[in-house]
N, C-alpha and C positions, 0 to 999 in steps of 0.2 A: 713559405718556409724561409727563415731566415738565412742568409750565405756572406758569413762575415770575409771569408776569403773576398766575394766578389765585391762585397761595401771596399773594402782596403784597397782591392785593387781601383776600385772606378776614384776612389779617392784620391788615392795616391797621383793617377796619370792626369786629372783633371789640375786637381792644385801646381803638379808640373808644370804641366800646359801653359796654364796661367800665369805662370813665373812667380807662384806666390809662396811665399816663405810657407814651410810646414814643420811639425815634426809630432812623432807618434808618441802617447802619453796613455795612461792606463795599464789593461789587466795585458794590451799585446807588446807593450812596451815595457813591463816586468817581464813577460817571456826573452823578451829579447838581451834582458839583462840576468838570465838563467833561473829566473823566479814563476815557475809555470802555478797558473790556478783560473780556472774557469772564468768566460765572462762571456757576456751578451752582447758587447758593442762595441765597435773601433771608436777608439778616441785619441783626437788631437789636438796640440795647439797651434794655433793657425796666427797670423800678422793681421790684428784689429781692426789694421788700417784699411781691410779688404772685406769688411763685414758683408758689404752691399754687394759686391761682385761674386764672392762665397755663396750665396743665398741665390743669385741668378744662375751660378754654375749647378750647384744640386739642384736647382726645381726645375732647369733645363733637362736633367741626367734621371728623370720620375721620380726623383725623391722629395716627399711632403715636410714641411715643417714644420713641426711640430710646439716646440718652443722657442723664444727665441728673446733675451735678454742683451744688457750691454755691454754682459763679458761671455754669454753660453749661447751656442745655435746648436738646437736637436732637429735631426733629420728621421727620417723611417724610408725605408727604401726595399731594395735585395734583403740590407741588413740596418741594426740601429748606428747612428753618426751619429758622435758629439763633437761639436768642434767650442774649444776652448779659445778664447780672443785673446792674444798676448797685445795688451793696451800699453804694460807699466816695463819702467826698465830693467827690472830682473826677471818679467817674462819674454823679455824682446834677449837679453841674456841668454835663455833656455834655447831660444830658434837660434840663437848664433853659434851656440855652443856643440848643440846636438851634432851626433855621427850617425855614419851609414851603418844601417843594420841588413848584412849582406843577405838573410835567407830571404825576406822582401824588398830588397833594395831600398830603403826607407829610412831617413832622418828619423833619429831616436831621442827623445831628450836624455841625459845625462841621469845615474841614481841620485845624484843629489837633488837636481832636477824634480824628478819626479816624487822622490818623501818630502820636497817643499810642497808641490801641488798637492799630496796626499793629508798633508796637514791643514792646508787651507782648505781643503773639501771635508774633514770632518770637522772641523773649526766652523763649517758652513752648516752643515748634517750632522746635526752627533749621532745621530745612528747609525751613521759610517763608522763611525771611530774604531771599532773592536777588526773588522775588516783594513781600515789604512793603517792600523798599528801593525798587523800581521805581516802587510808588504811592506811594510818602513823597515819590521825586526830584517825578513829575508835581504830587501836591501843593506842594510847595514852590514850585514854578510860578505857584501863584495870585498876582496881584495882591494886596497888603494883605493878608498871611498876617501874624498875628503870632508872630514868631521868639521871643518872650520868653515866649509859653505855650506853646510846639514844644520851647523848652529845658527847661522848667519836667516835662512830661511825659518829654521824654527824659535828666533829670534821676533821676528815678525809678526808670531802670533802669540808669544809668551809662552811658549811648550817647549825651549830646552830641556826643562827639569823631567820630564815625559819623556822624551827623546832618550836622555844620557840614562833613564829608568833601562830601557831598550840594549841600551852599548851594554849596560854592567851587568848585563843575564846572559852576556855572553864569555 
Protein backbone atom coordinates (compact mmCIF):
# COMPACT_ATOMS: atom_id res chain seq x y z
CA UNK A 1 0.00 0.00 0.00
CA UNK A 2 1.27 3.15 -0.95
CA UNK A 3 1.75 5.98 2.32
CA UNK A 4 2.67 9.22 0.83
CA UNK A 5 2.46 10.80 4.40
CA UNK A 6 5.36 8.45 5.23
CA UNK A 7 7.42 8.81 1.76
CA UNK A 8 7.28 12.93 2.74
CA UNK A 9 8.05 12.31 5.96
CA UNK A 10 11.22 9.79 5.64
CA UNK A 11 12.09 12.42 2.80
CA UNK A 12 11.80 15.28 4.45
CA UNK A 13 14.02 14.10 7.77
CA UNK A 14 16.66 12.28 5.56
CA UNK A 15 17.55 15.36 3.14
CA UNK A 16 17.61 17.41 6.68
CA UNK A 17 19.91 15.24 7.97
CA UNK A 18 21.98 15.48 5.30
CA UNK A 19 22.12 19.11 5.23
CA UNK A 20 20.92 19.01 1.70
CA UNK A 21 19.04 21.70 0.05
CA UNK A 22 15.36 20.77 -0.69
CA UNK A 23 12.15 21.91 -1.48
CA UNK A 24 8.74 20.45 -2.14
CA UNK A 25 7.21 20.79 -5.89
CA UNK A 26 4.12 18.98 -7.37
CA UNK A 27 0.61 17.92 -6.74
CA UNK A 28 1.70 18.57 -2.49
CA UNK A 29 3.15 21.62 -3.08
CA UNK A 30 -0.11 23.04 -4.93
CA UNK A 31 -1.78 22.03 -1.68
CA UNK A 32 0.39 23.83 0.13
CA UNK A 33 -0.24 26.91 -2.05
CA UNK A 34 -4.29 26.17 -1.45
CA UNK A 35 -4.71 24.39 -4.79
CA UNK A 36 -5.92 20.82 -3.61
CA UNK A 37 -6.06 17.89 -6.44
CA UNK A 38 -5.18 14.28 -6.30
CA UNK A 39 -1.78 12.75 -6.87
CA UNK A 40 0.36 9.63 -6.41
CA UNK A 41 3.72 10.81 -5.38
CA UNK A 42 5.83 13.34 -3.38
CA UNK A 43 7.88 15.40 -5.54
CA UNK A 44 10.97 17.59 -5.13
CA UNK A 45 13.58 19.63 -6.13
CA UNK A 46 16.56 18.71 -4.60
CA UNK A 47 20.65 20.54 -5.16
CA UNK A 48 22.08 18.34 -8.27
CA UNK A 49 25.07 18.72 -6.78
CA UNK A 50 24.10 15.77 -4.37
CA UNK A 51 22.76 13.31 -6.97
CA UNK A 52 25.16 10.61 -5.81
CA UNK A 53 24.73 10.99 -1.94
CA UNK A 54 20.47 11.31 -2.79
CA UNK A 55 20.59 7.94 -4.31
CA UNK A 56 22.77 6.30 -1.37
CA UNK A 57 20.42 7.92 1.16
CA UNK A 58 17.08 6.30 -0.47
CA UNK A 59 18.45 2.94 -1.18
CA UNK A 60 19.89 2.91 2.41
CA UNK A 61 15.97 4.03 3.63
CA UNK A 62 14.51 0.41 1.17
CA UNK A 63 13.64 2.50 -1.49
CA UNK A 64 14.39 1.11 -5.10
CA UNK A 65 15.26 3.24 -8.06
CA UNK A 66 13.59 3.12 -10.35
CA UNK A 67 14.76 5.71 -12.88
CA UNK A 68 17.24 7.72 -12.99
CA UNK A 69 18.50 10.60 -15.39
CA UNK A 70 20.64 13.79 -15.24
CA UNK A 71 18.06 15.95 -14.07
CA UNK A 72 15.15 13.12 -12.54
CA UNK A 73 15.75 10.40 -9.73
CA UNK A 74 12.50 8.03 -9.22
CA UNK A 75 12.29 6.14 -6.10
CA UNK A 76 9.23 3.47 -5.15
CA UNK A 77 9.31 2.76 -1.57
CA UNK A 78 6.27 3.28 1.34
CA UNK A 79 5.32 5.61 -1.43
CA UNK A 80 6.49 7.11 -5.20
CA UNK A 81 9.69 9.83 -4.81
CA UNK A 82 10.61 12.12 -7.52
CA UNK A 83 13.18 14.11 -6.87
CA UNK A 84 13.90 16.86 -9.38
CA UNK A 85 17.87 17.91 -9.68
CA UNK A 86 18.17 21.78 -9.47
CA UNK A 87 21.47 21.81 -11.87
CA UNK A 88 20.82 25.46 -13.62
CA UNK A 89 20.51 28.88 -11.84
CA UNK A 90 16.94 29.59 -11.83
CA UNK A 91 16.43 26.06 -10.38
CA UNK A 92 19.23 26.57 -7.62
CA UNK A 93 16.93 30.17 -7.44
CA UNK A 94 13.75 28.01 -6.60
CA UNK A 95 15.68 26.17 -3.45
CA UNK A 96 16.86 29.63 -2.39
CA UNK A 97 13.85 31.16 -2.66
CA UNK A 98 11.42 28.54 -1.21
CA UNK A 99 9.32 28.96 2.39
CA UNK A 100 8.39 26.80 5.11
CA UNK A 101 5.13 25.29 4.69
CA UNK A 102 3.97 25.07 8.33
CA UNK A 103 1.37 21.99 8.27
CA UNK A 104 4.61 19.77 7.14
CA UNK A 105 7.24 21.67 8.20
CA UNK A 106 8.62 21.62 4.60
CA UNK A 107 10.48 24.05 2.11
CA UNK A 108 7.94 24.90 -0.60
CA UNK A 109 8.87 26.26 -3.90
CA UNK A 110 7.32 29.44 -4.64
CA UNK A 111 3.89 29.70 -7.31
CA UNK A 112 5.95 31.15 -9.61
CA UNK A 113 8.32 28.59 -8.97
CA UNK A 114 6.28 25.83 -9.63
CA UNK A 115 4.13 27.09 -13.08
CA UNK A 116 7.82 27.52 -14.40
CA UNK A 117 8.35 23.60 -13.61
CA UNK A 118 4.93 22.98 -14.78
CA UNK A 119 5.68 24.34 -18.14
CA UNK A 120 8.87 22.69 -18.55
CA UNK A 121 7.22 19.35 -17.64
CA UNK A 122 4.57 19.54 -20.34
CA UNK A 123 7.03 21.18 -22.64
CA UNK A 124 8.68 17.75 -21.86
CA UNK A 125 5.26 15.46 -22.00
CA UNK A 126 2.64 17.05 -23.80
CA UNK A 127 0.38 14.78 -22.41
CA UNK A 128 0.71 16.60 -19.28
CA UNK A 129 -0.32 19.86 -20.78
CA UNK A 130 -4.14 19.98 -20.28
CA UNK A 131 -3.34 18.66 -16.37
CA UNK A 132 -0.10 21.75 -15.79
CA UNK A 133 -2.47 24.18 -17.45
CA UNK A 134 -5.17 23.44 -14.88
CA UNK A 135 -2.66 24.01 -11.94
CA UNK A 136 -0.83 27.15 -13.72
CA UNK A 137 -4.84 28.61 -14.13
CA UNK A 138 -5.43 27.76 -9.98
CA UNK A 139 -1.94 29.13 -9.38
CA UNK A 140 -2.42 32.28 -11.15
CA UNK A 141 -5.07 32.66 -8.62
CA UNK A 142 -2.89 33.47 -5.95
CA UNK A 143 -3.06 36.92 -4.53
CA UNK A 144 0.52 38.88 -5.23
CA UNK A 145 1.72 36.27 -7.81
CA UNK A 146 4.43 37.83 -9.52
CA UNK A 147 3.51 37.90 -13.36
CA UNK A 148 7.01 39.20 -14.26
CA UNK A 149 8.80 35.92 -12.98
CA UNK A 150 5.67 33.64 -14.46
CA UNK A 151 6.72 35.54 -17.82
CA UNK A 152 10.38 35.45 -17.23
CA UNK A 153 10.08 31.22 -16.74
CA UNK A 154 7.39 30.98 -19.42
CA UNK A 155 9.75 32.93 -21.45
CA UNK A 156 12.17 30.10 -21.42
CA UNK A 157 10.13 27.92 -23.23
CA UNK A 158 8.14 30.35 -25.51
CA UNK A 159 4.59 29.92 -23.87
CA UNK A 160 3.99 33.45 -22.60
CA UNK A 161 1.24 33.73 -25.22
CA UNK A 162 -0.27 30.41 -23.45
CA UNK A 163 0.31 31.60 -20.08
CA UNK A 164 -1.27 35.35 -20.50
CA UNK A 165 -4.22 33.02 -22.59
CA UNK A 166 -4.68 31.74 -18.74
CA UNK A 167 -4.35 35.47 -16.91
CA UNK A 168 -7.23 36.95 -19.50
CA UNK A 169 -10.03 34.04 -18.48
CA UNK A 170 -9.84 35.46 -15.37
Amino acid sequence: MINLRKTLEIARSQLESAQISFALIGGFALSAHGIHRATKDIDFLVDGSKKEEIKKIFLSQGFNLSYESAEVLQFCGPGYLDILLANRPLSLEMLRTSSNYKLFNIPVVSPEGIIGLKIQAYKNDPSRKLQDLADIQGLLNIPKINLNKVKEYADLFNEWTEIEKLILKD
